[in-house]
N, C-alpha and C positions, 0 to 999 in steps of 0.2 A: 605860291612861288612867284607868281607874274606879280602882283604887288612889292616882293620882295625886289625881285631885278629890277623893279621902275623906279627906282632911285640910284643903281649903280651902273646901269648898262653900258652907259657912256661909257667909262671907265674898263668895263668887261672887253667893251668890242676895242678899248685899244692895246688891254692887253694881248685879243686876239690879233693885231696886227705887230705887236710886237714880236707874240711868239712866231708870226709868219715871214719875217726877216731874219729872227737868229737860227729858226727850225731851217732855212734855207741855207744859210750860210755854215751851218755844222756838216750837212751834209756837202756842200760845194768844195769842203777842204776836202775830204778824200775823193771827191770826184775829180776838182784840180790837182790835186799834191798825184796823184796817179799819172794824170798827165804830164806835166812837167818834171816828170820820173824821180819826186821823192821817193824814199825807202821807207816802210812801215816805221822805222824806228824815229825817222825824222820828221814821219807825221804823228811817231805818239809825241815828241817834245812838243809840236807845237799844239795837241790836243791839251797835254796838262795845263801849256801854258794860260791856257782859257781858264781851266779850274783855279790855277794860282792866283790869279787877278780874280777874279772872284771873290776867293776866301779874303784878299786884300781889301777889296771894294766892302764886303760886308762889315769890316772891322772901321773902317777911316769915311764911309758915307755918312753917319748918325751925327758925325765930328762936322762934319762940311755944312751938314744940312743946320746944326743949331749955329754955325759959323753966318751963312749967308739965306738959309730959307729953303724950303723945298723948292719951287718952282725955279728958283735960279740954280739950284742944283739939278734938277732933272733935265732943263733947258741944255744945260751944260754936256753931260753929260750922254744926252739922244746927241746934241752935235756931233762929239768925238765921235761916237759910235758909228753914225751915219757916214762918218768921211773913211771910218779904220776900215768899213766894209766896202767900199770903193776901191780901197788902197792895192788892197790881196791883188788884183791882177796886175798893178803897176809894176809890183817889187817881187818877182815869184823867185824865192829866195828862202831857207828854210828857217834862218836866222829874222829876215824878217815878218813872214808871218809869225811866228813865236813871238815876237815883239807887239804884231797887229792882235793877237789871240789876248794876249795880254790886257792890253788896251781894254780890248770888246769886254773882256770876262769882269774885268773893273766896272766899267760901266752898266753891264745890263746887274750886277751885284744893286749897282744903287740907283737905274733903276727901279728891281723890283721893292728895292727899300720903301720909296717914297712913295711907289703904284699902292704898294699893301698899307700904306698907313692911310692914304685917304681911304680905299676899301675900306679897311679896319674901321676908321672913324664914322665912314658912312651907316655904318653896321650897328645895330643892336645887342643887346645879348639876346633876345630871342629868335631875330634872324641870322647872328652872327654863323650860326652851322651852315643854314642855307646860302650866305653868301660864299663862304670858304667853297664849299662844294662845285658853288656855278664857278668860280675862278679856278677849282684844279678843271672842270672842263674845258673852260675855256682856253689856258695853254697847255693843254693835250688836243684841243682841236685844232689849235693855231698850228703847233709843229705838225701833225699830218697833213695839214692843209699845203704848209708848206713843202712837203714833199712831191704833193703831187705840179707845184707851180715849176718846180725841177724841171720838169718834163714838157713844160713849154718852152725853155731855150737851151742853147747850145753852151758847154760846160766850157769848152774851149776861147768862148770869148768873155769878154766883160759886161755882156744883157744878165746874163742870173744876179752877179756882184751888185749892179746897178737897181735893179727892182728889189734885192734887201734891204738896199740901203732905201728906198724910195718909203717901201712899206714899214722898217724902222720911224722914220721921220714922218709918214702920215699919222702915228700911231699917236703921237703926241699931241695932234688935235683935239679926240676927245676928251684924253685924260687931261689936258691944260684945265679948258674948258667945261670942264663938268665939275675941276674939284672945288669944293669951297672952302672953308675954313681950315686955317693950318694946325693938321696934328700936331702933338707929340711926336718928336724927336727922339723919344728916350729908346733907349736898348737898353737890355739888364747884361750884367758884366758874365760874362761864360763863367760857369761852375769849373773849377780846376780837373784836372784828368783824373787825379788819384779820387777826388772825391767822385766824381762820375762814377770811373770803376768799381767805389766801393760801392753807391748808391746801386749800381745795376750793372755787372759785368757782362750779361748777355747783350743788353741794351748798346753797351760801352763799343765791344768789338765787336757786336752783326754792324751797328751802323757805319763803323770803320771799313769792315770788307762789302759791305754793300757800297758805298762811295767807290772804290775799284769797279765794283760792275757794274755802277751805272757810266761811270765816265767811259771805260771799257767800251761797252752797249753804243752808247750815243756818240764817241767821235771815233771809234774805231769799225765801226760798221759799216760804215762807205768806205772805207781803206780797205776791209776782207772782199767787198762786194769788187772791188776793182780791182784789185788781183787775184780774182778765179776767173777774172774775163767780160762778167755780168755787164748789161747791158744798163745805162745811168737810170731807163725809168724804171727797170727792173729791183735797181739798188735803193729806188727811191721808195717802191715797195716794200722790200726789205725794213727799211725806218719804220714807215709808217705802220707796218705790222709789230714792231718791238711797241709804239707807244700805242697802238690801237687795243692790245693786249692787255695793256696798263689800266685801259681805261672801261673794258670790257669784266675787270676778272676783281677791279676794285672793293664791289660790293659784297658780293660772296666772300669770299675772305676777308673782310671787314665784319661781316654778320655773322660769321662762326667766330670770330678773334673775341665776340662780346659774349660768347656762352661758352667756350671751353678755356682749357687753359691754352695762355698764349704764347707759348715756348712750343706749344705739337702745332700751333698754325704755323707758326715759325720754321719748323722743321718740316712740316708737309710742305710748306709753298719753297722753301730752300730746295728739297727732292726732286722738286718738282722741275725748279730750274736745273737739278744734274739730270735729270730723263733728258729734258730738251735738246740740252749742250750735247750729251753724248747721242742721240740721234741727229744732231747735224752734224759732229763727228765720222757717223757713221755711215749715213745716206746723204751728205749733204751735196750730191753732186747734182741731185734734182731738187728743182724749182720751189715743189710742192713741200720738201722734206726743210727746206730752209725754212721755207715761209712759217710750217708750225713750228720748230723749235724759237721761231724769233719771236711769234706769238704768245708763247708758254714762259720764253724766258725772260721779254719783257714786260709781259704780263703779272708776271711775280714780283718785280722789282721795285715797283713803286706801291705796293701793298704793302710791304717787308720795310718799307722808310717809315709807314705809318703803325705799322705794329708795333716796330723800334722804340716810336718816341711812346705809342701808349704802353708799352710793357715797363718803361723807365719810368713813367710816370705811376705808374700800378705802386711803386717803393716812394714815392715822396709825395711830400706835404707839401699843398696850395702852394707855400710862400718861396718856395724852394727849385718850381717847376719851369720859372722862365728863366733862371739860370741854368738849370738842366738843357734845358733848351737848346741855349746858346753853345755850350759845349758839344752838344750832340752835334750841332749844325759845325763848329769845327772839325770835330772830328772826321763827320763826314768828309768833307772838303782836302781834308789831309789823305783820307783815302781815296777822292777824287784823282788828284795829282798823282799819285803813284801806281793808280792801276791803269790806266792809259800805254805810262812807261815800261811796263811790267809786259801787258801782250804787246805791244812794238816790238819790244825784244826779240821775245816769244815767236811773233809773226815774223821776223828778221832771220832767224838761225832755224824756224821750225816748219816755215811755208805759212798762205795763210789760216789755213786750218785751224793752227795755234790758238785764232782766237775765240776760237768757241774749248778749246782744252784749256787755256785762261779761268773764262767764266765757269766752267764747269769744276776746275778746282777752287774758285771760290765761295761757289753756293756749297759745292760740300763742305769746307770748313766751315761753314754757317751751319749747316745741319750737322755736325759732327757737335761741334760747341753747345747747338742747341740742348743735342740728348744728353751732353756731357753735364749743365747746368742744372734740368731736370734732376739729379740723382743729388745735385747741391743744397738746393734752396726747395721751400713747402711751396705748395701754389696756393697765391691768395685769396683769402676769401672773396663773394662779388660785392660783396659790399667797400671791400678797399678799391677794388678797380675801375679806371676811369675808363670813360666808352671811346671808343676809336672814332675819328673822324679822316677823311680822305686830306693829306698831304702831297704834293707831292716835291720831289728830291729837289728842285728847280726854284723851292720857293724859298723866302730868306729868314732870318730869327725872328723879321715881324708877324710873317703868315705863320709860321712854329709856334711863337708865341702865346700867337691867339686862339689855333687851334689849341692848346694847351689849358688854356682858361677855360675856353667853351665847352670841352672834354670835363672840366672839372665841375663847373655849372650845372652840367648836364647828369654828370653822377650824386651829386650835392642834393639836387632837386630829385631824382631816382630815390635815390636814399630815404630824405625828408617824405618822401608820399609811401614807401613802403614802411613807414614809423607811422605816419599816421591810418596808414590800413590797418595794422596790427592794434595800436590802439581802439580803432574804432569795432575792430571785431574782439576785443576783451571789454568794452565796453557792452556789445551788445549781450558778449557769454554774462558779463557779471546782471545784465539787468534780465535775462532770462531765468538765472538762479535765485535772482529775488523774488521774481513772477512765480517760481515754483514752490518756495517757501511761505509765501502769502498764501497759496492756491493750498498749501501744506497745513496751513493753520486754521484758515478755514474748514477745513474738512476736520481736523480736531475738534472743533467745537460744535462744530457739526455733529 
């Protein structure tokens, strides 16, 4: 593994300072928007508004970059970023943070473009798993990391805004300077809906309402935590326990998802998230009662984006899977945006409570569908199925991608060695049955 990291680390450690700029700044909007007495509903606009730019940035980046280059794109694009996170305390305004969310959400979209293609390139096919893996760590470390830097300054001025932006724009040192040759550019063009749907309807719509819970989870979480009263490092626990969950609960549910069928892992880790939600529902007035439902149910969340893509992949063919891809990553993204606005509401006319009755009607429609599809479609043999690999929700159609490939490599090669076990053990039966027949003839003549 240290072999492997020693060719990408640069690269690693800036994405972990990237993630420790934007993991700051998702939580800083509900700890500001609270202050400066936005209404949950005006902090979900400007929460989608992040996703919207985004799904933008992932579409019009691949365009810019074969326009002018990666590095004058990425250059480009850490600038805005860096000055749009400054901005937030200037203009505390609902209309213009949705403006600056905007911005931001465009940019770290192509960011992670260009970050994951020199990865990518850096990568092998037979480190390529290993590298995917250390990079979902590392921004799921970066955003707890940055939860707890929360709690070194005061929400009310402009030190938190100022040190995102700082640790934004540090981040761009190693990745400048460590990458070398310029990738590929290319993206493959997103698979259409109706073919999606038809390719994998479960695949189609968990990853749609999973989009709602994750964007849900990560910018409305500091907005619940600040209108029950919660104290900011307290809220910043809060966070960090959704993605520490993520990052804790990955493996095990990855390593059943590769021996049974993956429609009941589906469904157990979807239950799982309505247990959560309805014990913070229910006891969520203590500390401790928060803390695990936020563990459990963001612990499920980013498992559930990686089953998504490997169960959609389970139905299609090599040539077929980086378009699939691409469409899952929209559709995602489309659910992104709307679940945000969905508990704003929610939290607006229902208290903030609301937002764990949100996510908790959403995981159950995911496990409702689940059992529902079960009764539809056979489960496939393991021989068709591709092995899961750690995604996560954050990362854009080049890291999807690749995990996609590398998933498929990796069953390809599985396959290919259990053809030749089976060979070599009908090889041995047939040279045993000749050895007995020899041994049979002799003894005839005998």
């Amino acid at each position: 593994m240290f072999s492997v990291l020693s060719g990408v680390w640069a690269l690693l450690l800036g994405i972990v300072f990237i993630m420790l700029g934007n993991g700051m700044h998702f939580t800083l909007i509900g700890l500001r928007g609270g202050i400066e007495g936005f209404s949950a509903a005006e902090l979900a606009i400007v929460t989608s508004g992040y996703f919207a730019g985004f799904l933008s940035g992932a579409n019009l980046t691949p365009r810019l970059i074969r326009r002018v280059g990666h590095v004058r794109v990425f250059a480009a694009l850490g600038s805005f970023m860096s000055a749009g996170l400054i901005a937030f305390p200037l203009v505390a305004e609902p209309w213009a943070w949705t403006i600056l969310r905007l911005l931001i959400g465009f940019c770290m979209s192509g960011i992670y473009v260009t970050a994951e293609s020199w990865l990518n390139d850096a990568s092998t096919n037979e480190t390529r798993g290993k590298v995917l893996s250390a990079y979902m760590i590392a921004q799921t470390l970066g955003i707890i990391g940055a939860q707890y830097l929360l709690t070194l300054g005061d929400a009310t001025t402009a030190v938190l805004f100022i040190g995102a932006s700082i640790l934004v724009s540090i981040s761009f040192g190693p990745i400048l300077l460590s990458a070398g040759r310029t990738p590929a550019a290319d993206v493959t063009r997103p698979m259409g809906l109706r073919a999606l749907f038809t390719s994998s309807p479960l695949g189609t719509v968990g990853i749609f309402l999973l989009g709602a819970v994750y964007a849900t989870q990560s910018g409305m979480a500091a907005v619940f935590g600040t209108q029950i009263g919660m104290e900011a490092d307290r809220i910043a626990l809060l966070v960090a326990t959704l993605f520490g969950g993520a990052l804790l609960l990955q493996f095990p549910i990855g390593w059943l998802s590769d021996r049974i069928d993956r429609r009941k892992v589906i469904f157990l880790a979807a239950a799982i998230g309505v247990a959560s939600c309805a014990m913070a529902w229910t006891f969520g007035g203590g500390l401790w009662a928060l803390m695990a439902s936020a563990f459990f149910a963001g612990g499920v969340t980013t498992p559930l984006y990686a089953l998504f893509l490997a169960y959609t992949n389970d139905f299609l063919s090599t040539e077929d899977m980086p378009a699939a891809s691409g469409g899952l990553v929209l559709t995602f993204g489309v659910g992104a945006i709307l679940g945000p606005l969905v508990a704003g509401w929610a939290m607006q006319w229902g208290g903030p409570f609301a937002f764990w009755l949100v996510l908790g009607g959403l995981f159950a429609t995911i496990a409702v569908y689940a059992l529902y599809r079960m009764t539809q479609r056979a489960v496939p043999s393991a021989e068709e199925t591709e092995s899961y690999i750690s995604v996560l929700p954050t990362a854009s159609v080049v890291a999807v991608e690749a995990a996609g490939a590398w998933a498929a490599e990796q069953a390809e090669a599985k396959r290919e060695e259990e053809e030749q076990e089976e060979a070599r053990a009908e090889g041995a039966e047939t040279e045993a049955e000749d050895t007995r027949e020899k041994e049979g003839e002799r003894d005839a003549r005998g």
